[in-house]
Backbone as JSON, one array per atom type, in Angstrom:
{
  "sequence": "XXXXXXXXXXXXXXXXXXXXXXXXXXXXXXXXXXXXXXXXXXXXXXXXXXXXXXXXXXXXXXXXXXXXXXXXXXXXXXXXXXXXXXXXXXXXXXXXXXXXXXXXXXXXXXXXXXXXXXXXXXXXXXXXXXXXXXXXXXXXXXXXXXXXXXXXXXXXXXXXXXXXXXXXXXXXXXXXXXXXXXXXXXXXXXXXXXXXXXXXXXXXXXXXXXXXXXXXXXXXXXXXXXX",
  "N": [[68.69, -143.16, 83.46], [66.05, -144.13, 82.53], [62.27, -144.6, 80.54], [59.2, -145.44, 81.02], [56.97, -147.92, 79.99], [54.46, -146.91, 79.98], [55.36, -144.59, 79.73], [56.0, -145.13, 77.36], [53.76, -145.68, 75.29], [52.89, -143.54, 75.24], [54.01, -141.5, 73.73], [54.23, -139.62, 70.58], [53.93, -140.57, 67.37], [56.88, -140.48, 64.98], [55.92, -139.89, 62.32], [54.03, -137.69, 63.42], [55.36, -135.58, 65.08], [56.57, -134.59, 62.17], [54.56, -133.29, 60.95], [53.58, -131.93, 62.85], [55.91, -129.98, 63.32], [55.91, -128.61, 60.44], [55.17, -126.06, 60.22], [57.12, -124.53, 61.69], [59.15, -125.42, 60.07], [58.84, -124.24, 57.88], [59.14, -121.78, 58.61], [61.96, -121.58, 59.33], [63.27, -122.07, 57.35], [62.96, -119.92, 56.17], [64.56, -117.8, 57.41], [67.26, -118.89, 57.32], [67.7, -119.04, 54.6], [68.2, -115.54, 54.99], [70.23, -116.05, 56.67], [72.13, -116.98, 55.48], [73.16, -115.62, 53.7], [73.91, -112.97, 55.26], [75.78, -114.52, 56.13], [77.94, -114.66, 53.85], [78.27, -111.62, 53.2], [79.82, -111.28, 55.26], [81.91, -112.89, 54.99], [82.39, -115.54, 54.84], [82.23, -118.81, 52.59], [80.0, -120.15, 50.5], [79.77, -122.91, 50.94], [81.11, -123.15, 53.5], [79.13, -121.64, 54.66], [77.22, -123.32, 54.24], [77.9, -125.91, 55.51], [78.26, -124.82, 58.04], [75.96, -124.03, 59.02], [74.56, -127.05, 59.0], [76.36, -128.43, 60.9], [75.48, -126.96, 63.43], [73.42, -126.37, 63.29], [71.61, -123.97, 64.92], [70.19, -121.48, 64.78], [69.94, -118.91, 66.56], [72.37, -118.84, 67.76], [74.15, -119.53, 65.08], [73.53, -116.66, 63.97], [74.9, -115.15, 65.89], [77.35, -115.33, 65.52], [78.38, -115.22, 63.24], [77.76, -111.94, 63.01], [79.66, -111.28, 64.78], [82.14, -111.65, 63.51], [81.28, -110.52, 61.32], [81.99, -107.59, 61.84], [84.34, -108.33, 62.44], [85.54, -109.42, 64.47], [86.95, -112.26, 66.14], [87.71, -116.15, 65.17], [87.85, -117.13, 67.42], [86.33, -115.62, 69.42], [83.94, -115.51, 68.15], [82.91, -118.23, 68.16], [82.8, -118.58, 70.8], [81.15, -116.53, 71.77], [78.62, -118.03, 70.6], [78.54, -120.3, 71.8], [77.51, -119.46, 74.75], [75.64, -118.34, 73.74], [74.02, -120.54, 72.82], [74.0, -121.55, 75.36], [71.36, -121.84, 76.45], [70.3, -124.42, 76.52], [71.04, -126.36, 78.17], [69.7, -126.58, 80.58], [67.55, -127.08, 79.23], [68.14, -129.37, 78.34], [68.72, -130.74, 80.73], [66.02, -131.08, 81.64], [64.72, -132.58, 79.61], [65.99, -134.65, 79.4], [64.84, -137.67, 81.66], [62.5, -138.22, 80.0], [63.9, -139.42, 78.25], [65.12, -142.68, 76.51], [67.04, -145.57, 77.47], [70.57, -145.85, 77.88], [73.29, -143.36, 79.82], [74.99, -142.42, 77.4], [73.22, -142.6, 74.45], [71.04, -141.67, 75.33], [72.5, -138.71, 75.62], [73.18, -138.5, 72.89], [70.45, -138.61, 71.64], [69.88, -136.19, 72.63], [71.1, -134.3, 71.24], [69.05, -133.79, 69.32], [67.0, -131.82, 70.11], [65.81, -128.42, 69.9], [64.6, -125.26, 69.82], [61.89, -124.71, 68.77], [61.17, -127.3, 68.85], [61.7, -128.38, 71.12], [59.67, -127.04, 72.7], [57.42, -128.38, 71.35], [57.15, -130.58, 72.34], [56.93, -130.55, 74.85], [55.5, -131.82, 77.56], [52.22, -131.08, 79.89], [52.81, -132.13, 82.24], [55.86, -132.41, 82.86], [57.14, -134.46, 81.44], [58.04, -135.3, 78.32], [57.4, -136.01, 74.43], [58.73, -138.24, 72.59], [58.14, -138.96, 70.55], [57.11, -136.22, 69.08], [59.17, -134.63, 68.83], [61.52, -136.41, 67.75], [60.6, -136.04, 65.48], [59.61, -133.37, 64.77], [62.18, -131.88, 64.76], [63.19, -133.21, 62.44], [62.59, -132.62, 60.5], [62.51, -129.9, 60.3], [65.27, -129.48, 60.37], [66.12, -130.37, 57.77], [65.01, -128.5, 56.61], [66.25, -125.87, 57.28], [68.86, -126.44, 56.7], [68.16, -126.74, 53.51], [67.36, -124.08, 53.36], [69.52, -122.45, 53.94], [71.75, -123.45, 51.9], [69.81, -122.46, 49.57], [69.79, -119.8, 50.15], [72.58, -119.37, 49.9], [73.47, -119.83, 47.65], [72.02, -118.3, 46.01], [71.82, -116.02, 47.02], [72.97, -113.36, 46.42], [70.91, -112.68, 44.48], [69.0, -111.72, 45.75], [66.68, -109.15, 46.91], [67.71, -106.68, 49.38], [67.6, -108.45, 52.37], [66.99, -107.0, 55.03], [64.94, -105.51, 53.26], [62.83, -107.38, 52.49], [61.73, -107.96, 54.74], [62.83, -110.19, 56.29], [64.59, -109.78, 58.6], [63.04, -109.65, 60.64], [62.02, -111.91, 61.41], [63.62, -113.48, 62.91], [62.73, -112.47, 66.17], [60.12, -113.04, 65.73], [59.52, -115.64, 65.61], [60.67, -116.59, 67.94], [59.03, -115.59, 69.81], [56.62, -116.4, 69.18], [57.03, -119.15, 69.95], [57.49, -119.04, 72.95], [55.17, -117.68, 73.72], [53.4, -120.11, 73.27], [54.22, -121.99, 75.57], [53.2, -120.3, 77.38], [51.55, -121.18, 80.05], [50.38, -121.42, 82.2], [50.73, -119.36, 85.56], [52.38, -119.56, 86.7], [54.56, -120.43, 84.43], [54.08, -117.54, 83.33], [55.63, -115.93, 85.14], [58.22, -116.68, 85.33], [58.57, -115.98, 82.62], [58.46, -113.55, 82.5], [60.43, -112.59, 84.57], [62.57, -113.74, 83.13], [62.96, -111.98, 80.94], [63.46, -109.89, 82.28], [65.67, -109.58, 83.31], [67.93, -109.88, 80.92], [66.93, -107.84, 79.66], [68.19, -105.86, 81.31], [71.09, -106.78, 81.63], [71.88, -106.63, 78.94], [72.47, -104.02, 77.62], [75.36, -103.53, 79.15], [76.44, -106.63, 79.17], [79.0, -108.69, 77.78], [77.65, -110.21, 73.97], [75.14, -112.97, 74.01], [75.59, -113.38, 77.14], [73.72, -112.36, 78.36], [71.57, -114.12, 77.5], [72.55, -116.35, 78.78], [72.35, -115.84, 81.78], [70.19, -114.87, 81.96], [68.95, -117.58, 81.55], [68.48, -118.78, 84.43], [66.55, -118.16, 85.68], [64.78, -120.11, 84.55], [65.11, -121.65, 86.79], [63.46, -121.06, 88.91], [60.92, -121.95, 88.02], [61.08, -124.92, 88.53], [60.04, -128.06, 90.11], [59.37, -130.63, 92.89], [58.92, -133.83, 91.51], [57.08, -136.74, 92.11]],
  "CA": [[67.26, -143.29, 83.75], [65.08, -144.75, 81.09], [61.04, -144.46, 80.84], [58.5, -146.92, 81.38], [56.18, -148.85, 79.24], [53.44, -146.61, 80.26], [55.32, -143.6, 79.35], [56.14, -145.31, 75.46], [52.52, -145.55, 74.81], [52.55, -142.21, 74.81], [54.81, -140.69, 72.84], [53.22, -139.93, 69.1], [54.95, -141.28, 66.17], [57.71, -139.47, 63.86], [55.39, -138.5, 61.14], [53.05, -136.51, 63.48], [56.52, -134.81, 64.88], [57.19, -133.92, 61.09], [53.55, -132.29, 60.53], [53.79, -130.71, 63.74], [56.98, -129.17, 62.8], [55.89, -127.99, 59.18], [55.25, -124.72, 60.25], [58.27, -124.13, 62.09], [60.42, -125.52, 59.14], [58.9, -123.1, 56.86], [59.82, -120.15, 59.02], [63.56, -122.02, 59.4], [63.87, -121.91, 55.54], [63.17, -118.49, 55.72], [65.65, -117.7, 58.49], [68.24, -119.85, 56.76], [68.31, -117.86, 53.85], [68.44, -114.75, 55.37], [71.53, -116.64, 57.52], [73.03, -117.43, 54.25], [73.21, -113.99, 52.67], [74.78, -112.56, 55.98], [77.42, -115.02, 56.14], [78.52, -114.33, 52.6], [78.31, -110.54, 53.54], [80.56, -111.63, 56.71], [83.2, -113.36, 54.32], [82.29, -117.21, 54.78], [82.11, -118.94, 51.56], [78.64, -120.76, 49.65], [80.23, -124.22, 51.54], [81.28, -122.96, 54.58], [77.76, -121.6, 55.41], [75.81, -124.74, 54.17], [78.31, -126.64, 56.72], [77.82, -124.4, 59.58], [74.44, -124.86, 59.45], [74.8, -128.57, 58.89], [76.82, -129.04, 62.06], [75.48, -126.24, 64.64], [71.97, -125.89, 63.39], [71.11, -123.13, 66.13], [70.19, -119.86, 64.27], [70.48, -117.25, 67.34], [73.89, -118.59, 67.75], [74.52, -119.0, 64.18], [73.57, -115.49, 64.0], [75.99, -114.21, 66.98], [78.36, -115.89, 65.28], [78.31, -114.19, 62.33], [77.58, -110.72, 63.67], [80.94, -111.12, 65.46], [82.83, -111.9, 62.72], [81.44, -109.03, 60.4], [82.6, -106.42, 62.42], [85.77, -107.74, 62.64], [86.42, -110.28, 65.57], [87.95, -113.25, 65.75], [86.43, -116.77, 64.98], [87.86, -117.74, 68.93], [85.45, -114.6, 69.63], [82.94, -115.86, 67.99], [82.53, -119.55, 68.87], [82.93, -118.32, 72.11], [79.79, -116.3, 71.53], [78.1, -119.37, 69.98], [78.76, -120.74, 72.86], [76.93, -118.72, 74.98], [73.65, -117.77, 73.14], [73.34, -122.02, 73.11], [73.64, -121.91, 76.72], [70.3, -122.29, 77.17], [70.29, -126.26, 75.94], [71.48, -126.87, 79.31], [68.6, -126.91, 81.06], [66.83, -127.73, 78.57], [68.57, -130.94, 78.31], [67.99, -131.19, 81.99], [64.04, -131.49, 81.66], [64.71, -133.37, 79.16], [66.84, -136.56, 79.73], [64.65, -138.37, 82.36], [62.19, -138.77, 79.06], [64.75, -140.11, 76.68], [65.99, -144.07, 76.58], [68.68, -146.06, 76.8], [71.96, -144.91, 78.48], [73.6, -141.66, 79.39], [75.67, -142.26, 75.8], [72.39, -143.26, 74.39], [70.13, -140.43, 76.12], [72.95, -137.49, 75.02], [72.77, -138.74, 71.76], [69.12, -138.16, 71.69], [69.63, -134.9, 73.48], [71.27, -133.52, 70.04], [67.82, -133.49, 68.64], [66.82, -130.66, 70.92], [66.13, -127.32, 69.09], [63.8, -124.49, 70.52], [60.7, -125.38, 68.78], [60.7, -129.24, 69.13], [61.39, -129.06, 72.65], [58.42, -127.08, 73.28], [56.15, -128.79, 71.37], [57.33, -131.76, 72.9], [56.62, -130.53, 76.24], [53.52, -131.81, 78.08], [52.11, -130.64, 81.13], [53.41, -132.78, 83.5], [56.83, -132.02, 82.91], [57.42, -135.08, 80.67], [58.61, -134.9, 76.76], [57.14, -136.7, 74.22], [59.84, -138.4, 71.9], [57.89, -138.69, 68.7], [56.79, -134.97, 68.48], [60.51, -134.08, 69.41], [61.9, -135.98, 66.96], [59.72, -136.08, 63.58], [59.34, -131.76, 64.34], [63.14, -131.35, 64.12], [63.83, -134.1, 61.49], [62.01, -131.08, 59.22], [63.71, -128.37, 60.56], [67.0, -129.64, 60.11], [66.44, -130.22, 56.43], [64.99, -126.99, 55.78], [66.67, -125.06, 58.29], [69.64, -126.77, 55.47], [67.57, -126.03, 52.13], [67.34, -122.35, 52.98], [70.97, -122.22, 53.83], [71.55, -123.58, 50.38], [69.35, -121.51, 48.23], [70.67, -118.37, 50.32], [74.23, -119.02, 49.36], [73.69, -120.08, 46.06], [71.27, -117.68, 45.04], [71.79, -114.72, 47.61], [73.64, -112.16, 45.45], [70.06, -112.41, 43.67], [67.83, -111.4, 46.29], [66.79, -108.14, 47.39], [67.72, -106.9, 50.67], [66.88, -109.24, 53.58], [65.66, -106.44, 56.02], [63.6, -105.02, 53.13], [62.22, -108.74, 52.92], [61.39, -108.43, 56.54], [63.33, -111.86, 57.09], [65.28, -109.42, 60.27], [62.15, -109.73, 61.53], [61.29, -113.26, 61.44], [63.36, -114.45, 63.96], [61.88, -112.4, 67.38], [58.65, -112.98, 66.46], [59.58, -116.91, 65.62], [60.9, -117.05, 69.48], [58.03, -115.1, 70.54], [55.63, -117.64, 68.97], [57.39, -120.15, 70.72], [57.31, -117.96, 74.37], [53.37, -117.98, 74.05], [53.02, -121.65, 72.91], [54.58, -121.82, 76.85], [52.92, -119.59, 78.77], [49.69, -121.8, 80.09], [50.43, -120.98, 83.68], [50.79, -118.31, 86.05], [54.55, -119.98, 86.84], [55.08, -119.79, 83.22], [54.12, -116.33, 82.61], [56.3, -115.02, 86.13], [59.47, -117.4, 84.91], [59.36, -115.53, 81.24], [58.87, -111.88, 83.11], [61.94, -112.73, 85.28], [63.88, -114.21, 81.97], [62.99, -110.89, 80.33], [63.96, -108.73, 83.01], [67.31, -109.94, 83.52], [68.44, -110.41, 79.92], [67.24, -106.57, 79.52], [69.12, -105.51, 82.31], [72.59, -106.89, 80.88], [71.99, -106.29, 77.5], [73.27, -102.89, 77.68], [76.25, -104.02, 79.54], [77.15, -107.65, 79.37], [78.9, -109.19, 75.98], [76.63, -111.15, 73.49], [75.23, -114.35, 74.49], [75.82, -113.5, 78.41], [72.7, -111.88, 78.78], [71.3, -114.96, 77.59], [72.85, -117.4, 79.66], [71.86, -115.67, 83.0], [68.69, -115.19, 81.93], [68.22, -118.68, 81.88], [68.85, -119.2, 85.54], [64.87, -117.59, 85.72], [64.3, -121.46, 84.65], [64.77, -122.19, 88.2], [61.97, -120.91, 89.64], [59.9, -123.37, 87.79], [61.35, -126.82, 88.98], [59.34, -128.52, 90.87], [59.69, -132.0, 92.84], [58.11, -135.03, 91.21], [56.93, -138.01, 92.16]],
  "C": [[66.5, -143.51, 82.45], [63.55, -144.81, 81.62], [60.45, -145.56, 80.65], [57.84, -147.31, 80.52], [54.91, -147.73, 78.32], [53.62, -145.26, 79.11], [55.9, -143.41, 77.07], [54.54, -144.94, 74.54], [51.81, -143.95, 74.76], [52.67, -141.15, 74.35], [53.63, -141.32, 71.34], [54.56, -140.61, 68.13], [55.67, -140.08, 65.36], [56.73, -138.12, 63.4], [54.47, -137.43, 61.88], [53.93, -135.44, 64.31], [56.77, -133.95, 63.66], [55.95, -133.26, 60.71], [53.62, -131.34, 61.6], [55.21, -129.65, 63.71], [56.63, -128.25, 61.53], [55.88, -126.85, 59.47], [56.45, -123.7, 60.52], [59.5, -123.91, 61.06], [60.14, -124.47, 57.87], [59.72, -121.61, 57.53], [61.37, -120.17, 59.4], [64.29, -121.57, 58.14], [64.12, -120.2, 55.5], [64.24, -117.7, 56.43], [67.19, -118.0, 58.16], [69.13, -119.6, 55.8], [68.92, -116.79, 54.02], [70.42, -114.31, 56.37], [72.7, -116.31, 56.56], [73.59, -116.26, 53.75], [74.07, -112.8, 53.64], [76.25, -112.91, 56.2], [78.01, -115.09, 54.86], [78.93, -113.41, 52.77], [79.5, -110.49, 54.6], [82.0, -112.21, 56.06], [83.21, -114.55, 53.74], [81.25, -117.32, 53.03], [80.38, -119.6, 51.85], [78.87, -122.17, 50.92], [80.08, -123.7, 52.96], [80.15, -122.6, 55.53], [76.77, -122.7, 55.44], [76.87, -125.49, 55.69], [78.08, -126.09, 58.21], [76.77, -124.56, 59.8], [74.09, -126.4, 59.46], [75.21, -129.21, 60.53], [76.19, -128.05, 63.22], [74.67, -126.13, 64.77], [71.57, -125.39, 64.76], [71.07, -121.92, 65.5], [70.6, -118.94, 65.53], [72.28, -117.56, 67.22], [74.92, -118.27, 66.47], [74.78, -117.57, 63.59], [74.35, -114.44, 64.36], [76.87, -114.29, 66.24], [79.22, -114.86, 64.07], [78.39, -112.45, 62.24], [78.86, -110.37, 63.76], [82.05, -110.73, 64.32], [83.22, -110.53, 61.3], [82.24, -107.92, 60.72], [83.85, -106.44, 62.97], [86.42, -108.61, 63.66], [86.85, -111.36, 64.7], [87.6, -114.25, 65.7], [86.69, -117.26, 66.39], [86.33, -116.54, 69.73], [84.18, -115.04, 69.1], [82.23, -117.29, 67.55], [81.74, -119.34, 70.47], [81.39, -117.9, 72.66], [78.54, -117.03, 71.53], [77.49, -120.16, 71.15], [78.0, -120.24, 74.12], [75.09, -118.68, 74.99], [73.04, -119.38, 73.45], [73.74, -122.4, 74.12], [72.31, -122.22, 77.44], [69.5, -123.28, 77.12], [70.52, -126.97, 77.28], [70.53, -127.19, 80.53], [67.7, -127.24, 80.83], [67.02, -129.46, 78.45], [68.48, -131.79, 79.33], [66.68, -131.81, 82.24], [63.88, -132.23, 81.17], [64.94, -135.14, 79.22], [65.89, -137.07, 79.84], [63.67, -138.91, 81.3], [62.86, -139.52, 78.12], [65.39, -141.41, 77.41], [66.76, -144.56, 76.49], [69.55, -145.52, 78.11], [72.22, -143.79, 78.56], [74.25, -141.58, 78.08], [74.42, -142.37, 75.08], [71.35, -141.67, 74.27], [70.87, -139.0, 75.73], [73.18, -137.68, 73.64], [71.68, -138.12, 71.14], [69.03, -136.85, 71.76], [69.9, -134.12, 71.94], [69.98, -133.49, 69.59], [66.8, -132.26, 68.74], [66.96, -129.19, 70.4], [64.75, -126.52, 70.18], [62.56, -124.99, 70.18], [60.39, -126.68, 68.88], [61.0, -129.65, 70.57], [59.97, -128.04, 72.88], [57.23, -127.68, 72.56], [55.86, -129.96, 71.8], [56.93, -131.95, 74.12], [54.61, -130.87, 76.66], [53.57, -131.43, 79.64], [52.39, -130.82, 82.15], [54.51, -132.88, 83.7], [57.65, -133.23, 81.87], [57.55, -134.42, 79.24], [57.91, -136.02, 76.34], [57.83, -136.68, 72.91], [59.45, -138.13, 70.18], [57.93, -137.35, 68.18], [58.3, -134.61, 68.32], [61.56, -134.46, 67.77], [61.61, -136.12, 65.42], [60.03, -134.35, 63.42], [61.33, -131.09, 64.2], [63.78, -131.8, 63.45], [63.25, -133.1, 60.02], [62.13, -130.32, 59.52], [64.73, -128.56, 60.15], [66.88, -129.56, 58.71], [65.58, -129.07, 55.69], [65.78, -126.12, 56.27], [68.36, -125.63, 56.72], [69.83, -126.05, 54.25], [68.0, -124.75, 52.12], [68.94, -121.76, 53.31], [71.49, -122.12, 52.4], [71.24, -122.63, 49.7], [70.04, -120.4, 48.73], [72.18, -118.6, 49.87], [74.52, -119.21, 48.17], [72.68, -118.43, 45.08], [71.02, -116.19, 45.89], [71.83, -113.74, 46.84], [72.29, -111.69, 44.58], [68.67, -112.06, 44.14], [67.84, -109.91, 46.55], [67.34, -107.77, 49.42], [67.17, -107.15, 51.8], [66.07, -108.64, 54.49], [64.21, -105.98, 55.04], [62.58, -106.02, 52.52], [61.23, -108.71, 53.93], [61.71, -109.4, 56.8], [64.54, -111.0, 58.46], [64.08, -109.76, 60.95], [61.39, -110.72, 62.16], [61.77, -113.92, 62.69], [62.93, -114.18, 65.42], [60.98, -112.93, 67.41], [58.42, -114.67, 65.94], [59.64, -117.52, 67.19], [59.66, -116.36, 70.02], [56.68, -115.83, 70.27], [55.98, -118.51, 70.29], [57.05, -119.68, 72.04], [55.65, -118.55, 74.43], [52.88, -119.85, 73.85], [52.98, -122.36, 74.61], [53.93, -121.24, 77.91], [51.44, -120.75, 79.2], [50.14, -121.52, 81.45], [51.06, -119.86, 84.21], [52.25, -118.35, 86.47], [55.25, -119.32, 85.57], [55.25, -118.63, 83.01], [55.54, -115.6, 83.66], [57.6, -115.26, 85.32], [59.62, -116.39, 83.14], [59.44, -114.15, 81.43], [59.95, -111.83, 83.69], [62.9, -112.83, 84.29], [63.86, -112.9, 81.22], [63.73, -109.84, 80.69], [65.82, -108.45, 82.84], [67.67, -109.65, 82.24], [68.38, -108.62, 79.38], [68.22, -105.93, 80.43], [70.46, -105.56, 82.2], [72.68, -107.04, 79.43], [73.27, -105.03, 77.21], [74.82, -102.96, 77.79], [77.31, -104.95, 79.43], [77.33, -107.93, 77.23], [77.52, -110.24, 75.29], [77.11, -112.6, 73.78], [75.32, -114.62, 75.96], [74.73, -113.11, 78.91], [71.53, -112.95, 78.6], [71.04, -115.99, 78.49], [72.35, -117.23, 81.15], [70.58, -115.08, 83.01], [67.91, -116.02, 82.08], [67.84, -119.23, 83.19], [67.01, -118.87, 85.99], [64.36, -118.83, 85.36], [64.1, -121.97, 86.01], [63.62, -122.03, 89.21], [60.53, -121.97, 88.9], [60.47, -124.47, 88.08], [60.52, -126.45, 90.46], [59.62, -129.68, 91.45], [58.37, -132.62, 92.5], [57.93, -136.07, 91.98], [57.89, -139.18, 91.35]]
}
């Protein structure tokens, strides 16, 4: 499925993607670092962390990932994880597509571009995406979300400690930005009380990353049919 003429003229351009991102990519950098300095702590070399972030760019998962690993699992254990926490791309990628051009090879191509904050600022009210914001705001994430990988592994050993930073703290209240950026309707707000509920509910219980994934299913109550 490819979009129409109507719906080109209305996508913005790159660069106002990459200003609308700036904010985000600052609070990536800072995230990035913080990434960096754990997965050193965790075992993974200076390299090995700039590449994981290179190829997976997804901090929560990056995060799980890591977590796992400290304490001792195994890296099938914590892919697996990985795996998981970025379960919730899947529906995202759903909403997505019917905006993106070209082919399904083409269109999942595209779909890699897809990070938490550049799909919502991409989102417009009518359930459409708009390509420019999407991908100018994570063409400056990715290369800070990078950078701060970098400086954290090169220059970790020389920071103080990250919680007493407050960079533990950056990334709830990064997703909780995002959350409110979302809520403009009374759907919205029910759909993120339902995703809350649940996700507390098997926290306790379910392994990491599962409490996630069936949290997302609380997406369903917002689809709607289109025209």
């Amino acid at each position: 499925m490819t979009v129409g003429p109507e719906q080109e003229q209305r996508d913005s351009s790159f660069a106002a993607g990459v200003r609308a991102g700036g904010p985000f990519a600052i609070a990536g950098l800072l995230l990035s670092v913080s990434f960096a300095v754990g997965a050193q702590e965790a075992g993974l070399s200076a390299l090995a962390a700039v590449v994981f972030s290179a190829i997976v760019f997804a901090g929560s998962a990056q995060f799980a990932a890591v977590a796992i690993i400290a304490q001792g699992g195994t890296a099938g254990a914590a892919v697996v994880a990985a795996a998981l926490v970025n379960s919730r791309f899947l529906p995202m990628g759903a909403a997505l597509g019917p905006s993106l051009r070209g082919g399904a090879v083409s269109r999942a191509a595209q779909g890699q571009a897809v990070v938490d904050a550049s799909w919502a600022l991409a989102s417009r009210d009518d359930g459409s995406f708009d390509r420019g914001l999407l991908f100018g705001s994570t063409a400056i994430m990715y290369v800070a979300w990078i950078a701060g990988t970098a400086a954290g592994a090169i220059w970790g050993d020389k920071l103080a400690d990250p919680e007493a930073l407050g960079l533990d703290a950056l990334f709830p209240a990064f997703f909780l930005a995002l959350l409110l950026t979302e809520m403009k309707s009374r759907r919205a707000v029910g759909v993120a009380g339902l995703g809350a509920l649940i996700a507390l509910a098997l926290v306790p219980v379910a392994p990491a990353g599962v409490p996630v994934m069936v949290a997302s299913v609380a997406s369903l109550v917002g689809l709607r049919r289109t025209a």
